[in-house]
N, CA, C and O atoms as CSV, one atom per row, in Angstrom:
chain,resi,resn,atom,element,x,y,z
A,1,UNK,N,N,-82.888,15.377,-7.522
A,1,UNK,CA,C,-82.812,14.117,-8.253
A,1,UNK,C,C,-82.278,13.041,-7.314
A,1,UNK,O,O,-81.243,13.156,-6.658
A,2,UNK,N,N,-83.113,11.949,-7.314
A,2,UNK,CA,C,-82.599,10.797,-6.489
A,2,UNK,C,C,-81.466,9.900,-7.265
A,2,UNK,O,O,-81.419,9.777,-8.489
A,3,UNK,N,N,-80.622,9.335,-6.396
A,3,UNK,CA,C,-79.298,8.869,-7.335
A,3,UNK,C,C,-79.292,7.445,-6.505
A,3,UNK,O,O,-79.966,7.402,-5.475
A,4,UNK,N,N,-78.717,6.534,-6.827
A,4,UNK,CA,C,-78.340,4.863,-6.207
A,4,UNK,C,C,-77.295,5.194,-6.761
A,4,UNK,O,O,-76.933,5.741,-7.803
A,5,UNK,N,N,-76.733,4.615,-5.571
A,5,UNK,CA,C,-74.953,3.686,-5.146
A,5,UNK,C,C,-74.870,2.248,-4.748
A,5,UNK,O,O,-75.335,1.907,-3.661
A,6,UNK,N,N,-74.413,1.539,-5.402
A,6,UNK,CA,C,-74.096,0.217,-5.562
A,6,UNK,C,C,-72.529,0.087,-4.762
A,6,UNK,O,O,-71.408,0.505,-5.053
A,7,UNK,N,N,-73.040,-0.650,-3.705
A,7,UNK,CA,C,-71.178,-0.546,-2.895
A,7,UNK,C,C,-71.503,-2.088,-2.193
A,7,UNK,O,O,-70.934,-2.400,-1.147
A,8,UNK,N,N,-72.398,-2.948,-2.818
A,8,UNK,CA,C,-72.168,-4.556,-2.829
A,8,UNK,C,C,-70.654,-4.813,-3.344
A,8,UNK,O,O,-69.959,-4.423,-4.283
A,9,UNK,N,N,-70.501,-5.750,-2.134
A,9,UNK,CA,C,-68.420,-5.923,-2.519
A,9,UNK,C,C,-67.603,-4.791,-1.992
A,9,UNK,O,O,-66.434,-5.100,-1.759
A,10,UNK,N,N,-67.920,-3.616,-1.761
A,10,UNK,CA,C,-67.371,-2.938,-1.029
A,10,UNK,C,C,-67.225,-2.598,0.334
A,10,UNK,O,O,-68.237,-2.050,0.770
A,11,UNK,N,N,-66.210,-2.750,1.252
A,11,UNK,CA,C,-65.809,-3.174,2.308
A,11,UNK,C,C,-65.980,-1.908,3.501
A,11,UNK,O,O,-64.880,-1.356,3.516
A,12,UNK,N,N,-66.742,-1.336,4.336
A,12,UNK,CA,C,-66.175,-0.425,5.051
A,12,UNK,C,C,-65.111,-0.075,5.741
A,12,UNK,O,O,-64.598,-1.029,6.326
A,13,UNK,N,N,-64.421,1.265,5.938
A,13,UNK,CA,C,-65.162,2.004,5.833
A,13,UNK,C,C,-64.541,2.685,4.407
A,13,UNK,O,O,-64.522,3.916,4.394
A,14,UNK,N,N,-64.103,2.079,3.378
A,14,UNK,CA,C,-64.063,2.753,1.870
A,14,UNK,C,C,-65.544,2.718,1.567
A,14,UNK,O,O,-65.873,3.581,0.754
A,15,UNK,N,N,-66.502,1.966,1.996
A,15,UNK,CA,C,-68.528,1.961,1.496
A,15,UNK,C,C,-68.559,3.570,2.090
A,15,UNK,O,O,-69.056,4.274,1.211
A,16,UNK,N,N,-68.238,4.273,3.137
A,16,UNK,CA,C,-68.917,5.658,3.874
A,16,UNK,C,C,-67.782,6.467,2.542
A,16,UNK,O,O,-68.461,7.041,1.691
A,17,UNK,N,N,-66.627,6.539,2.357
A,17,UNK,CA,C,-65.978,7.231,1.672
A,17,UNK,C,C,-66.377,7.238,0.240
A,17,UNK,O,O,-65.634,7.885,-0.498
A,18,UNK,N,N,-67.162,6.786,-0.177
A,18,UNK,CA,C,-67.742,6.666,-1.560
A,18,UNK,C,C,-68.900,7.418,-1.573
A,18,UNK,O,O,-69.232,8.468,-2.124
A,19,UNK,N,N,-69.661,6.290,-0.516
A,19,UNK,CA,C,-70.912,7.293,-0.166
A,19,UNK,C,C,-70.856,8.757,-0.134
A,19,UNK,O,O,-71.441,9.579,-0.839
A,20,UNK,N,N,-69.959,8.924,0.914
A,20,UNK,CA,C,-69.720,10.664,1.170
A,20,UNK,C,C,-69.541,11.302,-0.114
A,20,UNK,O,O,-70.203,12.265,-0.501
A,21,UNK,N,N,-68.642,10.742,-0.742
A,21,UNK,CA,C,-67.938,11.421,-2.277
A,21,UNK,C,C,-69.510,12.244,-3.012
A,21,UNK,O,O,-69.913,13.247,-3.601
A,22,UNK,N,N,-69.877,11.081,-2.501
A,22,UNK,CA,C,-71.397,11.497,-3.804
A,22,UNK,C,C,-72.487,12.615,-2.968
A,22,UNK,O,O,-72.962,13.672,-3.382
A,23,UNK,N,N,-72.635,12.032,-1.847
A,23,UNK,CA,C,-73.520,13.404,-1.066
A,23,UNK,C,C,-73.330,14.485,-0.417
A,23,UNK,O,O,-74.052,15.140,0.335
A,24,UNK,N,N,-71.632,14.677,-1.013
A,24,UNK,CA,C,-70.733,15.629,-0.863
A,24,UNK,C,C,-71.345,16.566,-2.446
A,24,UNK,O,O,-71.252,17.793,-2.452
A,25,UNK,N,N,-71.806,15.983,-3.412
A,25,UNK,CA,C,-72.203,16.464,-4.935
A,25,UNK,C,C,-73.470,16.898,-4.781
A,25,UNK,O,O,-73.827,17.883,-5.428
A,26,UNK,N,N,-74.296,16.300,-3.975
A,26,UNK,CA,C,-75.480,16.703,-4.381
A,26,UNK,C,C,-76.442,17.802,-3.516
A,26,UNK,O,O,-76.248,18.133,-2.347
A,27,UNK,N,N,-77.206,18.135,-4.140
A,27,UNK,CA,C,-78.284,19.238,-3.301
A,27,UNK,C,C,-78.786,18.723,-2.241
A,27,UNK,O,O,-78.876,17.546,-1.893
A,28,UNK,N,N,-79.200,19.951,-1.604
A,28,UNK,CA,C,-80.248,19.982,-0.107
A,28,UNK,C,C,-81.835,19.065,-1.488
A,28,UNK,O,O,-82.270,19.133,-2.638
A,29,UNK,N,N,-82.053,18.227,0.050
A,29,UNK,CA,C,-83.102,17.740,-0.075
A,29,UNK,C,C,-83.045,16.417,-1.164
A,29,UNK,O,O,-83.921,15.555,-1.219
A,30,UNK,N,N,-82.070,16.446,-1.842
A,30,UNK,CA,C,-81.993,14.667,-2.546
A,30,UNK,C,C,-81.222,13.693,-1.847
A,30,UNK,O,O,-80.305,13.729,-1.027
A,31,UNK,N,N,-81.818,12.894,-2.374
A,31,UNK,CA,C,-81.775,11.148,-1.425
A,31,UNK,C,C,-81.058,10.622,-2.838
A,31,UNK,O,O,-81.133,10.936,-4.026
A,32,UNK,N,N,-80.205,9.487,-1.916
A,32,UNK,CA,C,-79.389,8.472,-2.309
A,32,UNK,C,C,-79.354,7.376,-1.361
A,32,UNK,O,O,-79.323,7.268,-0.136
A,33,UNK,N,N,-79.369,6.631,-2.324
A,33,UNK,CA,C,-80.288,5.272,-1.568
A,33,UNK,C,C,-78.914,3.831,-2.258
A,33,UNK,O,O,-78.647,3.589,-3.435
A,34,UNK,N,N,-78.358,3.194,-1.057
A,34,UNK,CA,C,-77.355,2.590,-1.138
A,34,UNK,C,C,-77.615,1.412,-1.025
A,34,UNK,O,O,-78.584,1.092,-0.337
A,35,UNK,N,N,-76.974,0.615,-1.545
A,35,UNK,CA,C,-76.887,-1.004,-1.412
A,35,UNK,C,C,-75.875,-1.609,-0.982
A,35,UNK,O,O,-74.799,-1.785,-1.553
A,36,UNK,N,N,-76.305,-2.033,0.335
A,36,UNK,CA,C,-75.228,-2.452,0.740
A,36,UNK,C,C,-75.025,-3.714,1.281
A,36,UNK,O,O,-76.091,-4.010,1.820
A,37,UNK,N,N,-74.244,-4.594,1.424
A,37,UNK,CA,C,-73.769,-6.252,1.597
A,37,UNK,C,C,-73.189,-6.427,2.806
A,37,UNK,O,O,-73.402,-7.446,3.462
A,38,UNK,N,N,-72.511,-5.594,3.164
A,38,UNK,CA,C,-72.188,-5.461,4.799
A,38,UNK,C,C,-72.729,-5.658,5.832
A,38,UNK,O,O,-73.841,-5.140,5.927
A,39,UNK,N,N,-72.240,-6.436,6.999
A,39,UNK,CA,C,-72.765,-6.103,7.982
A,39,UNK,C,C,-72.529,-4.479,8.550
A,39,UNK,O,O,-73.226,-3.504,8.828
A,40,UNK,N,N,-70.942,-4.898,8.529
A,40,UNK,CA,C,-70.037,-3.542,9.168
A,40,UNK,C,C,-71.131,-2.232,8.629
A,40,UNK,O,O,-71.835,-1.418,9.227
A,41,UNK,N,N,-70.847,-2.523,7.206
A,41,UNK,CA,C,-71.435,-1.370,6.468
A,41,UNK,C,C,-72.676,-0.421,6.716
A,41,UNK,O,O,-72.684,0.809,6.755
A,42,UNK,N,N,-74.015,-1.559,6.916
A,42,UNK,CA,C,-75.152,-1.387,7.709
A,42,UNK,C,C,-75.130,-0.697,8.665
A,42,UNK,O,O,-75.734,0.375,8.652
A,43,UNK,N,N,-74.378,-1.150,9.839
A,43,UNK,CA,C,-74.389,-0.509,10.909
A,43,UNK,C,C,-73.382,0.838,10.857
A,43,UNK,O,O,-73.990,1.602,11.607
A,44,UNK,N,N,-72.594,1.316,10.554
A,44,UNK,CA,C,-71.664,1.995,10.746
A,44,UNK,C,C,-72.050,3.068,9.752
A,44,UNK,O,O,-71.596,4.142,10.144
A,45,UNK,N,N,-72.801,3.204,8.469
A,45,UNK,CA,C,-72.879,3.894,7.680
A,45,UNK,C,C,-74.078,5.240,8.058
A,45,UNK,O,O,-73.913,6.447,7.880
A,46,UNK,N,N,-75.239,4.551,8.604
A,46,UNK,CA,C,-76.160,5.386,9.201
A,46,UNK,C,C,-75.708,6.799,10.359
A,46,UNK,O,O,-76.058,7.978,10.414
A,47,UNK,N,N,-74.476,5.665,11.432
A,47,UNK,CA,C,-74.356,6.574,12.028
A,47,UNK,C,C,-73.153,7.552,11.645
A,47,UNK,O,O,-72.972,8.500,12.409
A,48,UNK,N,N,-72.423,7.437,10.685
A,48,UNK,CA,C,-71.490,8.482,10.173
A,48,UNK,C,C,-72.358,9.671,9.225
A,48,UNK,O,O,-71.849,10.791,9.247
A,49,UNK,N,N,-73.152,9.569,8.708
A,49,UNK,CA,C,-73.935,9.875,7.802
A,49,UNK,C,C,-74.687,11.047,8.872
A,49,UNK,O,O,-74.517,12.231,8.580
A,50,UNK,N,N,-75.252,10.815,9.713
A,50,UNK,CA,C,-76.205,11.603,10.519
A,50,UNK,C,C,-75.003,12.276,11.588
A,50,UNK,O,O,-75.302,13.451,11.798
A,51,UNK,N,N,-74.040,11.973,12.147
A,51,UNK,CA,C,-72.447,13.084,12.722
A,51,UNK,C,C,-72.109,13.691,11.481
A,51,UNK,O,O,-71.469,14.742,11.515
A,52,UNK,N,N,-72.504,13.092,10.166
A,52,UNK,CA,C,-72.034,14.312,9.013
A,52,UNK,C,C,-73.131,15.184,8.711
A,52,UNK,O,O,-73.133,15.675,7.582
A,53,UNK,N,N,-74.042,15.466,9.478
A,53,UNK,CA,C,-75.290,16.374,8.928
A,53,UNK,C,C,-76.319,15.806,8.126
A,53,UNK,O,O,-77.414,16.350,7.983
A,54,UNK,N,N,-75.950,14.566,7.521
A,54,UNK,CA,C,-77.084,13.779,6.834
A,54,UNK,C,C,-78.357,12.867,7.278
A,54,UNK,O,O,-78.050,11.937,8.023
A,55,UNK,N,N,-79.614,12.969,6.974
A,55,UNK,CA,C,-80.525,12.184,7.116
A,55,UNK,C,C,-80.604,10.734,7.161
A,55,UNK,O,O,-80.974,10.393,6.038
A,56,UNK,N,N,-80.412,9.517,8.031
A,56,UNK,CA,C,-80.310,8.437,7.836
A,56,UNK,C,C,-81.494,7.710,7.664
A,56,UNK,O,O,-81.625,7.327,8.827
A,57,UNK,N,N,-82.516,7.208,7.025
A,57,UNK,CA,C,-83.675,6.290,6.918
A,57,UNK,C,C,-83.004,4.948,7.644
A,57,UNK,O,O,-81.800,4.795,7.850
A,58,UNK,N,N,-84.123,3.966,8.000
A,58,UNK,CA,C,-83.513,2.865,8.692
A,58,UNK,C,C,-83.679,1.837,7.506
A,58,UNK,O,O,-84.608,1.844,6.698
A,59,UNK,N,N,-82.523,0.868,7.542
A,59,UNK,CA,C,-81.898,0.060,6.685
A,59,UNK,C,C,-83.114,-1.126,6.082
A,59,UNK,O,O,-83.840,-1.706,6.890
A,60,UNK,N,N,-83.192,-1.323,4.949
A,60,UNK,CA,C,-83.814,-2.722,4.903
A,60,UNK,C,C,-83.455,-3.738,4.341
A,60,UNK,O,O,-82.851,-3.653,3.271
A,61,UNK,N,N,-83.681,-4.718,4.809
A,61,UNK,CA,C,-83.418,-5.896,4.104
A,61,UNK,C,C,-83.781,-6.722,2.789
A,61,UNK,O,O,-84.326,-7.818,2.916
A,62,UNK,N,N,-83.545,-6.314,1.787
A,62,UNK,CA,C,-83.820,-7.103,0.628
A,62,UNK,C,C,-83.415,-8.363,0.768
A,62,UNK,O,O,-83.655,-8.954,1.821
A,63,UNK,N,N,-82.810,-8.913,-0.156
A,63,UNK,CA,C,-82.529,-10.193,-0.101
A,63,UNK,C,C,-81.055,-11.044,0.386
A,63,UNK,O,O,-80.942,-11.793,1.356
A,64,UNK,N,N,-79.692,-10.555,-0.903
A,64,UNK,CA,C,-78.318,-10.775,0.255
A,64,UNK,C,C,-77.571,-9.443,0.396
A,64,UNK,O,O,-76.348,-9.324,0.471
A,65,UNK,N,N,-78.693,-8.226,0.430
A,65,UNK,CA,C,-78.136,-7.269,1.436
A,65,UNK,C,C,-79.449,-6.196,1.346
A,65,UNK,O,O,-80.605,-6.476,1.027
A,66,UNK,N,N,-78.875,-4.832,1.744
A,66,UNK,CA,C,-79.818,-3.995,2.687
A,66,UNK,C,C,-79.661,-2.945,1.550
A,66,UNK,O,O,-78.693,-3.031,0.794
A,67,UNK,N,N,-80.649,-1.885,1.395
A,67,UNK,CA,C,-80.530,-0.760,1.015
A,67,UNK,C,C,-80.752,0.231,2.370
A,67,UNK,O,O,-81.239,-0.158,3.432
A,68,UNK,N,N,-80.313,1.511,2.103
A,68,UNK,CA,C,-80.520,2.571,2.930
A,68,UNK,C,C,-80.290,4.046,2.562
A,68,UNK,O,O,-79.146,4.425,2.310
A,69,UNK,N,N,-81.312,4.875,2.521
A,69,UNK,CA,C,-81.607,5.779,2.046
A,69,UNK,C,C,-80.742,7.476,2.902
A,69,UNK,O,O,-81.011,7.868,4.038
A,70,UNK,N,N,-80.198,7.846,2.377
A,70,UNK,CA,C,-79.822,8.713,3.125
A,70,UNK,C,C,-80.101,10.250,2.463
A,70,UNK,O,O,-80.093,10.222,1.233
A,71,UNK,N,N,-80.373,11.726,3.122
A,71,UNK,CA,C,-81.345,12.793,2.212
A,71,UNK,C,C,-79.567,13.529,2.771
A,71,UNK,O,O,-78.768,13.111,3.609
A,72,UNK,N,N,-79.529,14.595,1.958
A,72,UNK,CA,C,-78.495,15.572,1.771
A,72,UNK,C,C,-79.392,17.200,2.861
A,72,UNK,O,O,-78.806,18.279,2.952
């Protein structure tokens, strides 16, 4: 099951500690796909995510921030 995290307004690196919380819960092979407002966040989240064993997709730009998909 695919899940979204909303961490607009949330500051790194408490955005990776949230994140983690949740793809710390879930199964091999589901994606969670984040929103994020950060610059910091953007950049820094991909690469903690993939040193934690996780799949990073590359970030995109919506409108006043980015989503980014990450697989368990």
């Amino acid at each position: 099951m695919d899940q979204e995290l909303d961490l607009r307004g949330v500051r790194c690196p408490l955005s990776w500690a949230r994140a983690r919380v949740r793809l710390d819960e879930m199964k091999p092979g589901e994606r969670l796909t984040l929103l994020i407002d950060e610059e910091r966040g953007i950049r820094d989240i991909p690469r903690a995510a993939e040193a934690a064993g996780f799949a990073a997709g590359e970030p995109r730009r919506e409108s006043a921030w980015w989503t980014l998909t990450l697989e368990v």
